[in-house]
C-alpha positions in Angstrom: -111.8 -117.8 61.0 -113.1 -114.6 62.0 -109.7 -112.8 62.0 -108.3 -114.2 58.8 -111.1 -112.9 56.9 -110.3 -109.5 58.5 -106.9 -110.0 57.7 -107.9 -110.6 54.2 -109.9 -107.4 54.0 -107.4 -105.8 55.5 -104.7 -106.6 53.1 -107.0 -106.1 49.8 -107.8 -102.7 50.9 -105.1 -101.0 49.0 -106.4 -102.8 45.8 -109.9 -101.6 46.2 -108.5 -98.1 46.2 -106.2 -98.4 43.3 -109.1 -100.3 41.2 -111.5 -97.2 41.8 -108.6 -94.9 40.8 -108.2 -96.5 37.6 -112.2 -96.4 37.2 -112.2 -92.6 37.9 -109.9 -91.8 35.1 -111.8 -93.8 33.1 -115.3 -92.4 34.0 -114.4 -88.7 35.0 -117.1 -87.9 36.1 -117.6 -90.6 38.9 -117.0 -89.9 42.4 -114.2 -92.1 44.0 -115.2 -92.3 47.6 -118.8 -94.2 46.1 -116.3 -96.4 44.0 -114.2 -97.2 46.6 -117.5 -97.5 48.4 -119.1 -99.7 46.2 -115.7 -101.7 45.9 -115.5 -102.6 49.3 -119.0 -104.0 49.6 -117.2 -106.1 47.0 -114.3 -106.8 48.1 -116.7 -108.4 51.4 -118.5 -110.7 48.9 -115.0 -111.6 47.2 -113.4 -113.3 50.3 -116.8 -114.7 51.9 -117.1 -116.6 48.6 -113.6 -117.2 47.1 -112.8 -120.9 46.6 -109.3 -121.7 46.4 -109.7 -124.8 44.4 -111.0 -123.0 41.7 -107.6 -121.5 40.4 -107.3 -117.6 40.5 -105.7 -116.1 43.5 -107.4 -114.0 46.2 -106.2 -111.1 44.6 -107.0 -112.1 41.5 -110.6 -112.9 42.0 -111.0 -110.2 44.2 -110.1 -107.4 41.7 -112.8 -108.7 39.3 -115.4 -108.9 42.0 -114.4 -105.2 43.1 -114.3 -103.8 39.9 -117.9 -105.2 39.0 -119.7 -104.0 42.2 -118.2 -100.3 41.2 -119.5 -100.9 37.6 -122.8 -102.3 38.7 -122.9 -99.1 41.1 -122.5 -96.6 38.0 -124.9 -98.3 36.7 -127.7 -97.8 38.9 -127.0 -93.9 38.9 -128.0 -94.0 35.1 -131.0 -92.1 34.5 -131.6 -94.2 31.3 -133.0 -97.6 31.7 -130.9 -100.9 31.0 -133.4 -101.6 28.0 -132.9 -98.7 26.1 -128.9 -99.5 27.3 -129.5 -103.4 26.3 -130.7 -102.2 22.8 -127.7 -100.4 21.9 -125.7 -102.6 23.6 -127.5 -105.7 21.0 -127.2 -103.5 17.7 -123.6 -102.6 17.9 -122.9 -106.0 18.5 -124.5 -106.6 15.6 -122.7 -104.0 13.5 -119.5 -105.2 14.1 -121.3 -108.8 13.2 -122.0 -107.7 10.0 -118.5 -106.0 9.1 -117.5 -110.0 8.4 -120.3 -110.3 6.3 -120.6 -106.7 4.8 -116.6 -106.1 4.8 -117.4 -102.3 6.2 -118.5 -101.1 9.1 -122.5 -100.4 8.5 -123.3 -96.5 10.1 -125.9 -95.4 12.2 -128.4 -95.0 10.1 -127.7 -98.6 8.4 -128.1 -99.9 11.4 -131.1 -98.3 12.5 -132.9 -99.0 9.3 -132.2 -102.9 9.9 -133.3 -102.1 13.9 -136.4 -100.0 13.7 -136.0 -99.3 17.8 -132.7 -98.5 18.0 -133.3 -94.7 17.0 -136.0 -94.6 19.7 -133.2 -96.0 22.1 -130.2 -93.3 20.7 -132.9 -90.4 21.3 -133.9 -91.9 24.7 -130.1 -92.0 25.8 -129.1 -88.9 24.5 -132.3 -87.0 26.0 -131.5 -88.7 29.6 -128.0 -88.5 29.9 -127.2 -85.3 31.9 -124.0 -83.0 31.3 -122.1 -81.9 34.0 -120.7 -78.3 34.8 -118.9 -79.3 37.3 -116.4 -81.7 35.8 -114.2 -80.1 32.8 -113.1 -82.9 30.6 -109.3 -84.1 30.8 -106.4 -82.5 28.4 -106.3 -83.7 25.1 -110.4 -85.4 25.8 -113.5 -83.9 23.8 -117.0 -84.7 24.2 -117.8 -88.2 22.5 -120.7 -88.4 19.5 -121.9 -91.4 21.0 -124.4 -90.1 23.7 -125.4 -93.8 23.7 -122.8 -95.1 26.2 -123.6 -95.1 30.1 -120.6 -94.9 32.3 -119.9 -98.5 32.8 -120.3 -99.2 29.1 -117.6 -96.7 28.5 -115.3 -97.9 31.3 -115.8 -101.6 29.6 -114.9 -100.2 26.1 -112.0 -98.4 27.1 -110.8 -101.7 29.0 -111.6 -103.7 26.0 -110.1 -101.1 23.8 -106.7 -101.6 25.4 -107.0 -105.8 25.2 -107.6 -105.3 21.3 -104.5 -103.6 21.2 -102.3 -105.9 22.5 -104.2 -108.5 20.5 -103.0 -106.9 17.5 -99.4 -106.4 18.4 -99.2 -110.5 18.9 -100.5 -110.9 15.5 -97.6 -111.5 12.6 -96.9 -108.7 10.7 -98.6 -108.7 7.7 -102.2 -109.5 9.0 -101.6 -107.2 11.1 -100.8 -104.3 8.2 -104.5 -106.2 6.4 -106.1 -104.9 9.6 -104.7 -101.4 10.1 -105.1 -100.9 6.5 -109.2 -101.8 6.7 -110.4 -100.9 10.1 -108.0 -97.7 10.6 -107.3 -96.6 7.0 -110.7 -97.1 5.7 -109.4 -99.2 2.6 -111.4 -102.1 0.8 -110.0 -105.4 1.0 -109.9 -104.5 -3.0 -107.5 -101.6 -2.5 -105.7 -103.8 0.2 -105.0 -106.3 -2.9 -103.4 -103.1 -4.6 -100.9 -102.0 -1.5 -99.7 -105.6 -1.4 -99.6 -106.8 -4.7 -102.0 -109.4 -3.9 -105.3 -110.4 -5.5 -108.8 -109.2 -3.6 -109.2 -112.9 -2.4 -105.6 -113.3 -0.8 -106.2 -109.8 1.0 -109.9 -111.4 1.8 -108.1 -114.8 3.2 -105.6 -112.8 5.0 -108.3 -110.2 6.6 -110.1 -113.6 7.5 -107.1 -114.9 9.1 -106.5 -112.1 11.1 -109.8 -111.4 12.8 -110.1 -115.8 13.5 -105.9 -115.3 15.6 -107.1 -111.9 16.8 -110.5 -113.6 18.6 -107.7 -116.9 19.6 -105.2 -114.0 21.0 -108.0 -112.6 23.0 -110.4 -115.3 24.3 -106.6 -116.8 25.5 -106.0 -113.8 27.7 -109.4 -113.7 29.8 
């Protein structure tokens, strides 16, 4: 029992590396021998625990175990507290909430008009979050506006960022075009109506459409 469990470890190394790899080019300015680290102490827990029965392979199950301890491990080297991180986490759920409901994305200060702690929070974050000298940012990268984001957060976005394309590529065509139109181009489901020679409540029925097949297209894939 003892040596296939060692076997196991054995084998999954590799992935443990290539996982923390893909986590330092997410999160530059992390430190990829505490990743892989932190992903091994993982990768431990992965195979004492993994149930066969359950569906996913080793592998499988393994990679989401490693890549959560190395999350979990950025997170404890944030200087800003996981309330002030919850806070901001809850209100820009709730902006993108609203932006059915609203049909635009509220700002900042919308938002922290209808959440009355949440500027508290952004100042906390921003006046906690250190810069470092020692790590230049990558070609092409600038420094983000959003000083509310701890490492892990960013590395989740950036994740989920790449899911929510290929979401939108699976969707047909036009609602697609709806969606690019609103979200990227900044156009009102009014003007939408315009571009396609539709009325304001096909371009609404479409916009609904797309966001109910993009959630189905995305839920599907976890």
């Amino acid at each position: 029992m003892n040596e296939t469990r060692e076997r196991h470890i054995r084998d999954l190394f590799p992935l443990v590396k290539k996982i923390a790899r893909r986590v330092h080019r997410m999160v530059p300015g992390s430190d990829v021998d505490d990743l892989v680290g932190e992903g091994c102490v993982g990768l431990i827990r992965a195979v004492d625990t993994f149930d066969a029965s359950r569906g996913p392979t080793l592998e499988q199950y393994a990679a989401r175990i490693v890549a959560g301890a190395m999350l979990n491990g950025l997170r404890r080297l944030d200087p800003v507290s996981e309330r002030v991180r919850r806070e901001i986490r809850d209100a820009e759920r709730e902006r993108y909430a609203l932006t059915n409901d609203l049909e635009t994305l509220p700002s900042q200060q919308e938002m922290e008009r209808r959440r009355p702690a949440l500027r508290r929070a952004a100042l906390h974050a921003y006046r906690y979050t250190p810069l470092s000298l020692d790590g230049p940012l990558p070609a092409g990268e600038s420094l983000s506006g959003d000083w509310g984001a701890d490492p892990a957060l960013i590395a989740g976005e950036r994740v989920e960022r790449e899911g929510v394309r290929a979401a939108l590529h699976a969707l047909p065509a036009r609602q697609r075009h709806v969606l690019s139109l609103h979200y990227f181009n900044g156009h009102s489901l009014h003007q939408i109506g315009k571009a396609l020679a539709i009325s304001p409540q096909r371009a609404s029925q479409l916009h609904k459409a797309a966001l109910k097949n993009l959630r189905k297209v995305m839920y599907a894939s976890h």
